[in-house]
C-alpha positions as semicolon CSV with decimal commas, in nm:
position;residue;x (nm);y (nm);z (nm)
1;X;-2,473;0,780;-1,495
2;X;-2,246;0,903;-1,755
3;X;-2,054;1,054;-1,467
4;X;-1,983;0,746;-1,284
5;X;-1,869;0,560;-1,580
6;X;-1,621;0,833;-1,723
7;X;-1,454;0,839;-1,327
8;X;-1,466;0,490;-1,344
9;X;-1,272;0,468;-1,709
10;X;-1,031;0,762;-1,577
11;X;-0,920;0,603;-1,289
12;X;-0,891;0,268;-1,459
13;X;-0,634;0,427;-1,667
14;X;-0,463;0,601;-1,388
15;X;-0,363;0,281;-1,196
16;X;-0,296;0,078;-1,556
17;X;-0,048;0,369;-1,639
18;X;0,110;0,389;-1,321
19;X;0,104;-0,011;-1,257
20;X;0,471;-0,014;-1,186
21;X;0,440;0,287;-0,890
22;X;0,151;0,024;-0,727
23;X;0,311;-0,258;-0,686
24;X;0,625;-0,094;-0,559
25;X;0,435;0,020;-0,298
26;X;0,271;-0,315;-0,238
27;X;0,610;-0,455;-0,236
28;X;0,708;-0,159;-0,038
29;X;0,440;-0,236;0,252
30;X;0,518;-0,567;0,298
31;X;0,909;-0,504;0,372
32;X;0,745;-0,301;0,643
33;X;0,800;0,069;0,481
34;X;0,580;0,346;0,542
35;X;0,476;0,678;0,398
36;X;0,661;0,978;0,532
37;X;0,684;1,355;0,468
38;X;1,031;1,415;0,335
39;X;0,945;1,758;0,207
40;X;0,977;1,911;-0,131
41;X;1,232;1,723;-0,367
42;X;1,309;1,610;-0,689
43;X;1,217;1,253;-0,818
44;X;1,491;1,014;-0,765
45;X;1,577;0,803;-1,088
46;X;1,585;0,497;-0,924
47;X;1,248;0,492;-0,692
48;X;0,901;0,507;-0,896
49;X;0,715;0,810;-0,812
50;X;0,400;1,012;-0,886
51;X;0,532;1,381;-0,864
52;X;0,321;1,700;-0,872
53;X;0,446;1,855;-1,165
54;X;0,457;2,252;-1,165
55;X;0,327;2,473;-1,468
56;X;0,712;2,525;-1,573
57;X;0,776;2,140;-1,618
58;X;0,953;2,058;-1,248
59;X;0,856;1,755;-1,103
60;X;0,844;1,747;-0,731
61;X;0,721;1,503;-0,468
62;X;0,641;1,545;-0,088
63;X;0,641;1,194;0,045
64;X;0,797;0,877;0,009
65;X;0,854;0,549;0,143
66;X;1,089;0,452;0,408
């Protein structure tokens, strides 16, 4: 039980903390965007992103929409 209520409480904090990255991609969804592979890159500034960030501190994401 104490399981299912500390996954619960983590990924309640996940989506408040990243709030901002959801509902771009709600608002990205309904202009009719879609995920696609772009391959390994760095964040760009002006889109919100979750990157995978590596043990040295670089931030790189896979996907994004388009």
């Amino acid at each position: 039980m104490m399981f299912v209520i500390a996954v619960t409480l983590m990924g309640g904090l996940f989506v408040n903390e990243n709030a901002e990255f959801f509902n771009d991609v709600e608002q990205n969804r309904k202009d009719g965007k879609v995920w696609e592979y772009v391959g390994p890159q760095s964040p760009n500034e002006d889109e919100s992103s979750i990157p995978l960030i590596s043990k040295d501190g670089g931030e790189t994401v896979y996907f994004k929409m388009q």
